[in-house]
LOBA-654924 format. One record per residue (C-alpha): z, x, y; residue number from 1; residue in one letter. Coordinates in nm, 3 decimals, decimal comma. Layout:
% LOBA-654924
Z / X / Y / NUM / A
...
//
This chain:
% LOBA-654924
-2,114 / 11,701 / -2,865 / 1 / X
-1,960 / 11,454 / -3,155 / 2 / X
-1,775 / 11,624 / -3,389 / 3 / X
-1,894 / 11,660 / -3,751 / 4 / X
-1,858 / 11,411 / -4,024 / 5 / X
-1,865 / 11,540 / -4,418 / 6 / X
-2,144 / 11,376 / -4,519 / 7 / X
-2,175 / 11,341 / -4,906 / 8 / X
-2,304 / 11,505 / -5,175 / 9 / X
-2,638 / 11,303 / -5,224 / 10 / X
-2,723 / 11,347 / -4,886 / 11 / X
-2,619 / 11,733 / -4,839 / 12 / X
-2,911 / 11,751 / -5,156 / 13 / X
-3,176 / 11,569 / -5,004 / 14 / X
-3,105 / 11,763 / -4,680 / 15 / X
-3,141 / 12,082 / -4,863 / 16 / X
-3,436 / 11,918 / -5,029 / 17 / X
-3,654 / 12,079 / -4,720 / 18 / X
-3,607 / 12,418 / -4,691 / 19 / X
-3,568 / 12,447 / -5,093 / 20 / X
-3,907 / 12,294 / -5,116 / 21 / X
-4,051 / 12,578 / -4,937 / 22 / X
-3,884 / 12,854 / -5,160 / 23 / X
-4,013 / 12,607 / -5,460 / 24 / X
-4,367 / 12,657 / -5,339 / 25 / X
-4,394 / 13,001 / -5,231 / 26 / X
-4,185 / 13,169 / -5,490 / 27 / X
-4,220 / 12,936 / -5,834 / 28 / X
-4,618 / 12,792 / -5,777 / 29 / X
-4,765 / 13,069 / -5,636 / 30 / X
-4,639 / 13,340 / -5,898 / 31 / X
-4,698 / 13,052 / -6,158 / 32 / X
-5,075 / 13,009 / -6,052 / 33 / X
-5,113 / 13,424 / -6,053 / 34 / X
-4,941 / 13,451 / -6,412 / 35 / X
-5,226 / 13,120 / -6,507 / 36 / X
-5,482 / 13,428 / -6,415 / 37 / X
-5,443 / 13,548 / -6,759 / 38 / X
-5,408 / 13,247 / -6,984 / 39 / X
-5,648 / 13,056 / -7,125 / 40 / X
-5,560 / 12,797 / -6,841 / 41 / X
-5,715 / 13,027 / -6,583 / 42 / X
-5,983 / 12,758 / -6,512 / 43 / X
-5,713 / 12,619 / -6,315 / 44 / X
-5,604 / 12,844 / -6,006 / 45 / X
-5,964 / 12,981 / -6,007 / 46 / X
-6,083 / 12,621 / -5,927 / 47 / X
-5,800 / 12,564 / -5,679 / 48 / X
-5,900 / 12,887 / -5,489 / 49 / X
-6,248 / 12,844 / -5,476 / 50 / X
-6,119 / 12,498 / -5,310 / 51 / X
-5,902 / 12,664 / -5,086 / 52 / X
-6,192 / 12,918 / -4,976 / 53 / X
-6,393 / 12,571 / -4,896 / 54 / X
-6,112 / 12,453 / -4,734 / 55 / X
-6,020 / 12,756 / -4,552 / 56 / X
-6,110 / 12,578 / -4,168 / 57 / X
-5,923 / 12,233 / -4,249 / 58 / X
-5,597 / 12,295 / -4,079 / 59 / X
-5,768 / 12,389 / -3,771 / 60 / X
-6,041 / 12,075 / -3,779 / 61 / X
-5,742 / 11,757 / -3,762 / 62 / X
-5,583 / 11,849 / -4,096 / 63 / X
-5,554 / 11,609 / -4,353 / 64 / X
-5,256 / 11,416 / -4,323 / 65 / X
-5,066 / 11,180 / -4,592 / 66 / X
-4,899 / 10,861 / -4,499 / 67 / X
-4,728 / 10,858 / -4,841 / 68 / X
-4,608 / 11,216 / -4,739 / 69 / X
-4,434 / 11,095 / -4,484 / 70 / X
-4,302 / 10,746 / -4,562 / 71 / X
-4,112 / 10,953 / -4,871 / 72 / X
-3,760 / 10,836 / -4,909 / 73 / X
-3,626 / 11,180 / -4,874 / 74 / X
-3,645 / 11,168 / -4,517 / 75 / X
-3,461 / 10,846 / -4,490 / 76 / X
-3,193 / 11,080 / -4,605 / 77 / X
-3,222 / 11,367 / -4,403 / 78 / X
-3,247 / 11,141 / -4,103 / 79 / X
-2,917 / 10,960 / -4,207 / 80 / X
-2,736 / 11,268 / -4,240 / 81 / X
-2,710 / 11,396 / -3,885 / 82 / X
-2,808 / 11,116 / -3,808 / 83 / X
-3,171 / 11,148 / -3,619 / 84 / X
-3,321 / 10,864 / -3,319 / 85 / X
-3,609 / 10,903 / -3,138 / 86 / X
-3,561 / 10,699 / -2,783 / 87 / X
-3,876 / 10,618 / -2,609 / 88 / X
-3,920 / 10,556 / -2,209 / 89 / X
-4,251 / 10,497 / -2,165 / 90 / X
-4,506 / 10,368 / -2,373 / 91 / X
-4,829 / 10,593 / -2,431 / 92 / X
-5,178 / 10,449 / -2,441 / 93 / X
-5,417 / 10,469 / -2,680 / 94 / X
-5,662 / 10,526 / -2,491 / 95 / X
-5,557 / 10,914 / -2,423 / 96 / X
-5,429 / 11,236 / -2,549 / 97 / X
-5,122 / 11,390 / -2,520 / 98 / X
-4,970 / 11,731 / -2,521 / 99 / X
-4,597 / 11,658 / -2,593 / 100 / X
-4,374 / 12,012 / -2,539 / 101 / X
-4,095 / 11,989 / -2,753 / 102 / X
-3,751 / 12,132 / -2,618 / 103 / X
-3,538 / 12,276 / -2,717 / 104 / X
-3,653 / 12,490 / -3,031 / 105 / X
-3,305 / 12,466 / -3,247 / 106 / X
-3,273 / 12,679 / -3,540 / 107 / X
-3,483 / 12,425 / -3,775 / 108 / X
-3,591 / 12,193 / -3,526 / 109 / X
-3,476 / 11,950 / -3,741 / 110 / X
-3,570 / 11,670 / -3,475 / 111 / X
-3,922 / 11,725 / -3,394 / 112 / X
-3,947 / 11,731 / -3,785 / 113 / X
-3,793 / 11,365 / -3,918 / 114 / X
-3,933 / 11,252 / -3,553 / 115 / X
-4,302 / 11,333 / -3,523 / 116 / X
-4,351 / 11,453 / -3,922 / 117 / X
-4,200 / 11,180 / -4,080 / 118 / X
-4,173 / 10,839 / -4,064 / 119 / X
-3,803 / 10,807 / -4,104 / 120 / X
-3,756 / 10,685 / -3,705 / 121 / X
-4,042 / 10,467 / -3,724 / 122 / X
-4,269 / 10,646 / -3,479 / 123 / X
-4,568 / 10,441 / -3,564 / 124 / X
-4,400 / 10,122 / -3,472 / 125 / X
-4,227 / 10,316 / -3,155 / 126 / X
-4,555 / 10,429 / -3,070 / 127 / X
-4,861 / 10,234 / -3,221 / 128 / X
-5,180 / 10,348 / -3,188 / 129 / X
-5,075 / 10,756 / -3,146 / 130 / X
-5,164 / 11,012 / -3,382 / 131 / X
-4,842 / 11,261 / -3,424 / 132 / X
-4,903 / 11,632 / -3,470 / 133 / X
-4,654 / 11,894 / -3,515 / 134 / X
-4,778 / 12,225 / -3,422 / 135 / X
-4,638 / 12,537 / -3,594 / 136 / X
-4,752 / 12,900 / -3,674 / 137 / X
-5,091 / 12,949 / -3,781 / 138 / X
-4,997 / 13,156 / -4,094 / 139 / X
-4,800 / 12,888 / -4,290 / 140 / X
-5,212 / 12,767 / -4,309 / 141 / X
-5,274 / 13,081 / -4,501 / 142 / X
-5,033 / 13,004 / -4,778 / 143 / X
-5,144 / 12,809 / -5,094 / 144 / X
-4,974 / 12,499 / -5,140 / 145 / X
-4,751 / 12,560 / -4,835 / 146 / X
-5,058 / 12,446 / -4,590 / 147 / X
-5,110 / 12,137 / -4,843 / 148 / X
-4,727 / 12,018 / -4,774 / 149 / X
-4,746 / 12,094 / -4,418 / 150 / X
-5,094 / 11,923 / -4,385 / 151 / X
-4,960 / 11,588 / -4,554 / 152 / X
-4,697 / 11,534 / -4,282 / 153 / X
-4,937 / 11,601 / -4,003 / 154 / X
-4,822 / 11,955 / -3,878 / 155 / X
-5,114 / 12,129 / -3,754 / 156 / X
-5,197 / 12,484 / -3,646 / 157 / X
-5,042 / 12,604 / -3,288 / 158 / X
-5,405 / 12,826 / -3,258 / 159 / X
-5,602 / 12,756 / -2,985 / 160 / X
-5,898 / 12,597 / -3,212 / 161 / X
-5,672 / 12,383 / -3,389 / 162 / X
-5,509 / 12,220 / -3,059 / 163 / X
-5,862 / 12,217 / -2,848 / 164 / X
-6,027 / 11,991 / -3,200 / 165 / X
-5,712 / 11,731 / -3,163 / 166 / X
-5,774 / 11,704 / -2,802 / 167 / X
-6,156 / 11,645 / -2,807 / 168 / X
-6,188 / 11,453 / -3,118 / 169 / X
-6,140 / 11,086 / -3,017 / 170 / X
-5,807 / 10,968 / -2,840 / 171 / X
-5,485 / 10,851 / -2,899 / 172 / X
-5,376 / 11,220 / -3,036 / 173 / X
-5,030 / 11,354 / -2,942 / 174 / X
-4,971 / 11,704 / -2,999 / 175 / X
-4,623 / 11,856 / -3,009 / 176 / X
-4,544 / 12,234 / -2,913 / 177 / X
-4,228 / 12,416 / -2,918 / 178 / X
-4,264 / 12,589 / -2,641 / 179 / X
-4,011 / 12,819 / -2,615 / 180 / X
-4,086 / 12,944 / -2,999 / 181 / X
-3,899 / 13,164 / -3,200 / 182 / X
-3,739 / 13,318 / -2,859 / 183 / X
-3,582 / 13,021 / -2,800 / 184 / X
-3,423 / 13,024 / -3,151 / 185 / X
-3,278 / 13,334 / -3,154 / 186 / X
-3,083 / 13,245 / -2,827 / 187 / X
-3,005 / 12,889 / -3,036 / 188 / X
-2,582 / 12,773 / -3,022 / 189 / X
-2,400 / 12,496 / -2,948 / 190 / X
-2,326 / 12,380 / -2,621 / 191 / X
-2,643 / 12,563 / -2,461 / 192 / X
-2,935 / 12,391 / -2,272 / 193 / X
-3,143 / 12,700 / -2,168 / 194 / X
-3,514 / 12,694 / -2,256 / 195 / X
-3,778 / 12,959 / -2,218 / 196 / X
-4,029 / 12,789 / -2,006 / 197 / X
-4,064 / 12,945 / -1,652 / 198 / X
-4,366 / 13,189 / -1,787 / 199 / X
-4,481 / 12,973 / -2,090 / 200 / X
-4,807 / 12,818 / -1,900 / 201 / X
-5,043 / 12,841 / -2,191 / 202 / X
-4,970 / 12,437 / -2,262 / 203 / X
-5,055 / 12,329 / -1,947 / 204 / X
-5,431 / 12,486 / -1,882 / 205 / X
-5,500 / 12,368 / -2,247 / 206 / X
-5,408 / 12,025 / -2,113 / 207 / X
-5,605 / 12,030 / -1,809 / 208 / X
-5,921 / 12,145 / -2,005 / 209 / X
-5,911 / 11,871 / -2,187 / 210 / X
-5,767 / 11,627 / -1,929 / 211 / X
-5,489 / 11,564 / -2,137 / 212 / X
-5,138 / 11,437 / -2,005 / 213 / X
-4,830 / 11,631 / -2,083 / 214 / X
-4,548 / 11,452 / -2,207 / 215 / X
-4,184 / 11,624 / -2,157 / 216 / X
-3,924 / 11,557 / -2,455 / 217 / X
-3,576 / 11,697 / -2,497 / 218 / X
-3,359 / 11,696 / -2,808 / 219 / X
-3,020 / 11,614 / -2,749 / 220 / X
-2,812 / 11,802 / -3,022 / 221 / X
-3,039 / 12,045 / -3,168 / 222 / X
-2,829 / 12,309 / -3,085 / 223 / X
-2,543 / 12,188 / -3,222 / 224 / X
-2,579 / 12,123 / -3,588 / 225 / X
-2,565 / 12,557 / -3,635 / 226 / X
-2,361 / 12,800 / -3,556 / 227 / X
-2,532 / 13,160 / -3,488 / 228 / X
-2,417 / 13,504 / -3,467 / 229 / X
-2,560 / 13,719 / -3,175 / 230 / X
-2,628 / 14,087 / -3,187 / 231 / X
-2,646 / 14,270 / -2,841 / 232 / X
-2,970 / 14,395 / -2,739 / 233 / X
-2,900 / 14,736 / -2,810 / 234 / X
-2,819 / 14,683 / -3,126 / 235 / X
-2,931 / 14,783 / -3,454 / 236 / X
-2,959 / 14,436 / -3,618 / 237 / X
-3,093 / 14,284 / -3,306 / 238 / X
-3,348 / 14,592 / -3,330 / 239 / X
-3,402 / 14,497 / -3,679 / 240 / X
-3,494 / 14,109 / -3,590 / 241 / X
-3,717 / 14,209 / -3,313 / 242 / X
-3,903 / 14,452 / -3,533 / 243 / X
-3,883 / 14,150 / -3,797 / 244 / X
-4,071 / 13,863 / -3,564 / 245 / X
-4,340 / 14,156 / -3,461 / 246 / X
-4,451 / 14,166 / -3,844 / 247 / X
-4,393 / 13,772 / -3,959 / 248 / X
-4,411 / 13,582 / -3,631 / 249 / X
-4,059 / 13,499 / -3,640 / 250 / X
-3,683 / 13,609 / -3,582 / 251 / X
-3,447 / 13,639 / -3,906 / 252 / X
-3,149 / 13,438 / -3,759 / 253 / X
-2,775 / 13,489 / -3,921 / 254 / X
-2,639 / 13,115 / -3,872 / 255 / X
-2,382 / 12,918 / -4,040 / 256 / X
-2,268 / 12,541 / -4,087 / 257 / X
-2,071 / 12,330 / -4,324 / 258 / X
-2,052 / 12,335 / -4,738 / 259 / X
-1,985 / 12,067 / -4,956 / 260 / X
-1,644 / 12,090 / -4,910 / 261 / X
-1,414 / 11,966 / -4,601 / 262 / X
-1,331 / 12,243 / -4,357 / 263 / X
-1,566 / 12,530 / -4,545 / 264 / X
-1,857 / 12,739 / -4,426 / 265 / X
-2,200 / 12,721 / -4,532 / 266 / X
-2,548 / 12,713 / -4,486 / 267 / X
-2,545 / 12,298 / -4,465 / 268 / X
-2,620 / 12,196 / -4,082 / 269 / X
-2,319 / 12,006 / -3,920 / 270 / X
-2,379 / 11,647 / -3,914 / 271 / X
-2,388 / 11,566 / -3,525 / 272 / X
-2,645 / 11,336 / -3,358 / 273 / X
-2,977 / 11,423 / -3,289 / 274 / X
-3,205 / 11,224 / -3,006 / 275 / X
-3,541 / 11,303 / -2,898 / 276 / X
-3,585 / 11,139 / -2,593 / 277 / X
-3,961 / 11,126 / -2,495 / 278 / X
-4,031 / 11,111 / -2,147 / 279 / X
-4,268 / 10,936 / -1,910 / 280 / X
-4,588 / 11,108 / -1,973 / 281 / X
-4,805 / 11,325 / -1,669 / 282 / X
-5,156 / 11,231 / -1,589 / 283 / X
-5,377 / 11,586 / -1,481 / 284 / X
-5,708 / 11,581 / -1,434 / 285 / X
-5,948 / 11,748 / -1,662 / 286 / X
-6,129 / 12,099 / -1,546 / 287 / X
-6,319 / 12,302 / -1,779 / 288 / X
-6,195 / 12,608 / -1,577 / 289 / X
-5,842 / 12,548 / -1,424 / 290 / X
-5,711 / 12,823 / -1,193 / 291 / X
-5,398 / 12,956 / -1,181 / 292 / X
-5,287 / 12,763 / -0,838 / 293 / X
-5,331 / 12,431 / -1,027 / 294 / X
-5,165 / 12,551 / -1,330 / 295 / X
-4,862 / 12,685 / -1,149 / 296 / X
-4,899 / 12,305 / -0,996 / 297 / X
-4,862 / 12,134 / -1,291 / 298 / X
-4,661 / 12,346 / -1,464 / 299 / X
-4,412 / 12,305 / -1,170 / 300 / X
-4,439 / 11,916 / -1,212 / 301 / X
-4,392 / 11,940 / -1,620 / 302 / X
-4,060 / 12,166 / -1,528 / 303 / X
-3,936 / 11,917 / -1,290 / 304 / X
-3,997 / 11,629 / -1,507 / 305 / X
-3,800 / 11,810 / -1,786 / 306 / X
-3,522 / 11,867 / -1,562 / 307 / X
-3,550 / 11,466 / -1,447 / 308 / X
-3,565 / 11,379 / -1,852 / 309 / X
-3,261 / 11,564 / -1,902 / 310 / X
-3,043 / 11,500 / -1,624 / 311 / X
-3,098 / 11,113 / -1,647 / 312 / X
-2,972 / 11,098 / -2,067 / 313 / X
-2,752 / 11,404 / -2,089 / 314 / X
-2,435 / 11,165 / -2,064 / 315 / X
-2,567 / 10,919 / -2,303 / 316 / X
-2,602 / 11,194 / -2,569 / 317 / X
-2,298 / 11,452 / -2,566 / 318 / X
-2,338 / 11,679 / -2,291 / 319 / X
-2,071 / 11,647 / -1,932 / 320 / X
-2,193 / 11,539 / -1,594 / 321 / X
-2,175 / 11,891 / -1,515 / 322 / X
-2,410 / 12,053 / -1,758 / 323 / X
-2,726 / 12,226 / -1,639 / 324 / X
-3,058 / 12,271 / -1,800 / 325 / X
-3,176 / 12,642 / -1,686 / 326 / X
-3,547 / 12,774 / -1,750 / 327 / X
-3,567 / 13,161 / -1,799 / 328 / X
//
């Protein structure tokens, strides 16, 4: 892949913008809004969860997405930084839905995010007429204030409720699904192109009960903008991640990248080019009851139309003539 460029300061801070705004929310509001408790400004967080009670179903019935959310400037900036494309092939109709996976997972998928969350690569204009979801675990929803931020840019639940309302409720829906999840992460350094796929069929009969058509995508460079450190499977801090994702729903990576400074480690992502490419999408027929032999059909179809997706841009976008994509 390209090597990485030192980007500068202002865009290193709007970068870690992101992840900081998370820690902001979960660690300043939410201990803020207890302490209001017992104030004389209780009022306030007793009013907010008595909303959030009400509200309690809303990520899994569409959301409620912001288009100032996601026409902010600050992702203008974290898009310049690597810097982030989205390439299109095909043009999808509004007339359908789509179930887009979304390969391969990255450390912070940091390309599925500016793409399909944001505005920053214009996907409106790349794609008018489609409705971009993001889908991610279901207990970021159970957070205050978290499911508010995550709401406004259009990321939706990955439960089964919250994909089947997208897919019945009108057309012109598209939503995305790392499919290879956390997994995928943990196994996440540069120069790799091995997604966990081959069992992951759970996309594909949620399609065909709604008749939706799968659309493949692969990120070129996701990998690349971290470095990770990988423990062997026997052990103990590979233990201790496993044990980790069984209680939060997700692995506790130890990765590395640049720092402010030229030639220094740190917990900035390298700046290398990131390209989703979006592929041509697959037509399946709807069936309220799909069996297995038509799910192992199309599933077989969606794998080779990865491969097809990959093989035919993996030149254009850093990798050799020689590279392989491998399921597992």
């Amino acid at each position: 892949m390209a090597h990485s460029k030192q980007p500068s300061h202002f865009q290193s801070l709007m970068l870690l913008q992101w992840p900081l705004s998370y820690l902001a929310i979960f660690w300043i509001l939410q201990p803020l809004f207890v302490y209001l408790l017992f104030t004389s400004l209780w009022p306030l967080p007793v009013l907010y969860f008595a909303w959030l009670f009400l509200d309690w179903k809303t990520p899994e019935r569409g959301g409620r997405r912001s288009a100032w959310v996601r026409n902010w400037c600050v992702w203008t900036h974290i898009r310049d930084y690597f810097p982030i494309m989205i390439l299109k092939t095909k043009d999808l109709s509004p007339e359908h839905n789509y179930l887009m996976g979304v390969h391969p997972h990255g450390l912070l998928t940091f390309g599925a995010f500016c793409n399909f969350c944001t505005e920053a690569t214009g996907f409106s204009k790349t794609f008018p007429g489609i409705t971009s979801h993001l889908a991610t675990l279901s207990w970021f929803f159970k957070i205050p204030f978290v499911r508010e931020y995550l709401m406004a840019k259009g990321v939706c639940s990955v439960s089964q409720p919250a994909i089947d309302y997208l897919l019945s409720h009108g057309t012109g829906n598209l939503v995305g699904i790392v499919v290879g999840g956390v997994g995928e992460a943990l196994q996440s350094v540069p120069n790799t192109t091995t997604l966990i796929l081959q069992k992951r069929k759970g996309f594909v009969r949620t399609a065909l009960q709604h008749g939706a058509h799968l659309v493949p995508t692969f990120t070129f460079g996701e990998t690349e903008v971290y470095d990770q450190v990988l423990f062997h499977k026997d052990s103990r801090m590979y233990k201790f991640q496993s044990c980790f994702r069984r209680i939060f729903g997700f692995y506790c990576c130890v990765f590395y990248g640049q720092s402010f400074c030229q030639g220094s480690t740190g917990l900035l992502p390298y700046s290398r080019p990131i390209v989703t490419v979006v592929g041509e999408p697959l037509p399946l027929p709807q069936m309220e009851k799909p069996s297995q032999e038509m799910v192992d059909k199309y599933h077989a179809l969606y794998m080779d139309a990865l491969h097809k997706l990959f093989d035919q841009h993996k030149t254009h976008y850093g990798c050799s003539e020689t590279q392989k994509l491998f399921f597992l």
